[in-house]
N, C-alpha and C positions, 0 to 999 in steps of 0.2 A: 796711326791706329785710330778707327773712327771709337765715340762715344757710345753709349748705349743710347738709340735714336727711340722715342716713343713715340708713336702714333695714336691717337684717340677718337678712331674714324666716324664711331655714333656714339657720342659723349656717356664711354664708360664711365659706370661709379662706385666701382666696386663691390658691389652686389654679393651675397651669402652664398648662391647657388654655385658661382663657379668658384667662390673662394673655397668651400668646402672640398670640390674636386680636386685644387691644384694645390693651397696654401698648406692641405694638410693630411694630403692622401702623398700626392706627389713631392711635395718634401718631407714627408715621413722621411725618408731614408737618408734625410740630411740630419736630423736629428735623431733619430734611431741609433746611428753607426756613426760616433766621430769623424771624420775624414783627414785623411792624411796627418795623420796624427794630433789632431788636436783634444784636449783633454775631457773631461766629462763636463758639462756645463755647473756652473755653479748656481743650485738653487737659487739662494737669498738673491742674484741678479735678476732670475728669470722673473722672481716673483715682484720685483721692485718694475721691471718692467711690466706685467698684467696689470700691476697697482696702478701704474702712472697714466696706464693706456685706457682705464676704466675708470680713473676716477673723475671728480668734479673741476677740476684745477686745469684752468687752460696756462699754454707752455712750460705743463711740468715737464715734459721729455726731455725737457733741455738739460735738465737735471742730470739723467743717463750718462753724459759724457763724461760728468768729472766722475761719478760713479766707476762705472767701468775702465776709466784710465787707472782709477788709484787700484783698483782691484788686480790689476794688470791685461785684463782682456784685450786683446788687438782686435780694432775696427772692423778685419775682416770675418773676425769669429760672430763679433757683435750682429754684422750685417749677414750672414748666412746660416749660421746658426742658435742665435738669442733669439731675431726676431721671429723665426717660423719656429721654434718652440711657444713662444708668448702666444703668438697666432692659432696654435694649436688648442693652447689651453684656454683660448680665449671662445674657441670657435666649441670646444666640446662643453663651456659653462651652458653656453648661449642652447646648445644641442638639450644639454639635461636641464635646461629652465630655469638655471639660477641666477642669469645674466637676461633681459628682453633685446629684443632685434635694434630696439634704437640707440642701446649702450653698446651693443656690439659693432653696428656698425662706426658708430664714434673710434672707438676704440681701433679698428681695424684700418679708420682711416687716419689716425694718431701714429700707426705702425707706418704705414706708407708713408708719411711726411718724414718719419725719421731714416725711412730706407734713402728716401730723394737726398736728403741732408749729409747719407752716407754716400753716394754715389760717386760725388767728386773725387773721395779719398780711396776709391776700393777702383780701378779701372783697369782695362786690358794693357797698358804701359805698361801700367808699374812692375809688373812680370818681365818685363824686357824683350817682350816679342814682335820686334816690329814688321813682321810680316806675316802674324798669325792668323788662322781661320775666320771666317766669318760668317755669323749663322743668322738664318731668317727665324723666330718666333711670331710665331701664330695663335692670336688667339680668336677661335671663331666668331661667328656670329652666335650671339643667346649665350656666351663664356663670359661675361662683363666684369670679371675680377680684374684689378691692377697689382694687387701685392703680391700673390703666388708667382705671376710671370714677372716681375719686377726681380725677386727673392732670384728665381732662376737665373737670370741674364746676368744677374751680379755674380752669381758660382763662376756663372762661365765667364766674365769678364778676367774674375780672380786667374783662372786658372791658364790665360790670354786668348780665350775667345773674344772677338770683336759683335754684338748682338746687337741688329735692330729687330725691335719689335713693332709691329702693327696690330692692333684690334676691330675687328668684326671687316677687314677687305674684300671690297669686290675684288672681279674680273681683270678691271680696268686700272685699279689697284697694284692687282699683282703685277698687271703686265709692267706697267711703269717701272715697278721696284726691278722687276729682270730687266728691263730694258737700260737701265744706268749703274744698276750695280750686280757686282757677281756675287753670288752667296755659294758657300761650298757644304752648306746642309741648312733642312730647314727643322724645327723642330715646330707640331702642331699641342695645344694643350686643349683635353677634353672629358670635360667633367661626367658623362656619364653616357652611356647608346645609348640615349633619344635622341643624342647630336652624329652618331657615325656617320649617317649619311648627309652630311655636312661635310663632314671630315675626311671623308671618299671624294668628294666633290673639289676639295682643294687640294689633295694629294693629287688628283686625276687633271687638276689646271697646272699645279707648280711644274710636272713630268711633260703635261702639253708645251707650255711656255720653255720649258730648258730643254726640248729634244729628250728625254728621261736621262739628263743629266743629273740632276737635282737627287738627292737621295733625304728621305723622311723618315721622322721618329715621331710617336706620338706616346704623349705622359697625359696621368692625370690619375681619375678614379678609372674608366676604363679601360685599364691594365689588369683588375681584375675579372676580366674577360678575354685574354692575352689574344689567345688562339684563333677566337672568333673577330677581334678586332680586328688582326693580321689579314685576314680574308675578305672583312668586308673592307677597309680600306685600301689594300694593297699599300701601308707605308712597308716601309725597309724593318724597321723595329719598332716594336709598342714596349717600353720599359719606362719609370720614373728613376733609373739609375743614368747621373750625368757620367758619370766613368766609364758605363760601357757606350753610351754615346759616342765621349769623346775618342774613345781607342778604336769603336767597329768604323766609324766616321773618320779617324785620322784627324783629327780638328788640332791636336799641338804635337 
């Protein structure tokens, strides 16, 4: 089972615009609704994480681990659920002005170094699937976040999808990626229609390059324009639910 592959095609940096889209529109529904039975998050972590992630103190995250071990939290909670709550709250300070753009982006790149750190221990193995799915993520071009699509690929790792991800892919790109590897769904993330017809454009290469093998979902903020999405892109499904992904898709 491969790793989660990332690609950094025009030196993403994380940027606000698409983190707003994906890290806290499209994982809303990871923290919203516990999954699979896990329990209600425990304040005083979340809040020890916004602290650590915001404040002045470089390599206090490290701190997080023995935290959350003594607390009892599993890794996998910490990495799909803690961190895009933290991110949320970090991202709505920033929204109402009580946090500026240059602490939040610190902060938001303080989350991702500890998603990366979490990576190794959260993988598609560990499930015991050694022959499960394996999904293309996309993220467009002008989409320049890493930790919303990062937070995602880990869900799906968790649950034994196999995810490479690429950011802002040509043509010439994609074809490579079909040409060596088989992906059995792709998922596109897209923070708002200014980008659909972007979005249209790589649904409309993924279906050229795979004979319209390839079946597509697109998450983000533009899901709250379902209907219309569905039409102008032609994906398969527009939802920020990876459950109904994974069932309409068949992925385990």
């Amino acid at each position: 089972m491969r790793d989660i592959s990332v690609e950094l095609e025009h030196g993403s940096t994380g940027c606000l615009d698409g983190f707003v889209g994906l890290a806290l529109e499209a994982i809303g529904r990871l923290v919203a609704r516990r999954m699979n039975g896990v329990a209600e998050l425990q304040t005083v972590l979340v809040n020890r994480m916004v602290e650590l992630a915001t404040g002045p103190e470089l390599g206090a995250m490290d701190l997080l681990f023995d935290e959350f071990r003594a607390a009892h939290v599993p890794i996998e909670e910490m990495a799909t659920h803690y961190i895009p709550e933290a991110a949320r709250q970090i991202g709505a300070a920033w929204d109402s002005d009580r946090i500026g753009f240059a602490q939040v982006t610190i902060a938001i790149s303080r989350l991702q170094e500890l998603l990366h750190a979490l990576q190794t221990l959260v993988t598609a193995d560990s499930v015991g699937c050694a022959n499960g799915a394996t999904v293309l993520l996309i993220v467009p071009p002008g989409e320049q976040h890493t930790l919303g699509a990062l937070i995602v690929a880990m869900e799906l790792r968790r649950r034994g999808v196999s995810v490479r991800i690429v950011f802002a892919p040509g043509l010439s790109d994609l074809s490579r990626l079909m040409a060596t590897t088989r992906f059995d769904a792709a998922l596109i993330t897209v923070g708002s229609m200014d980008r659909v017809e972007i979005c249209a454009k790589l649904v409309k290469t993924l279906s050229s390059l795979t004979k319209g093998r390839m079946r597509v979902a697109i998450g983000g903020a533009i899901v709250s324009q379902r209907a219309e999405a569905l039409a102008r892109t032609g994906a398969d499904l527009v939802t920020n639910d990876l459950s109904l992904v994974i069932s309409e898709f068949s992925l385990v």
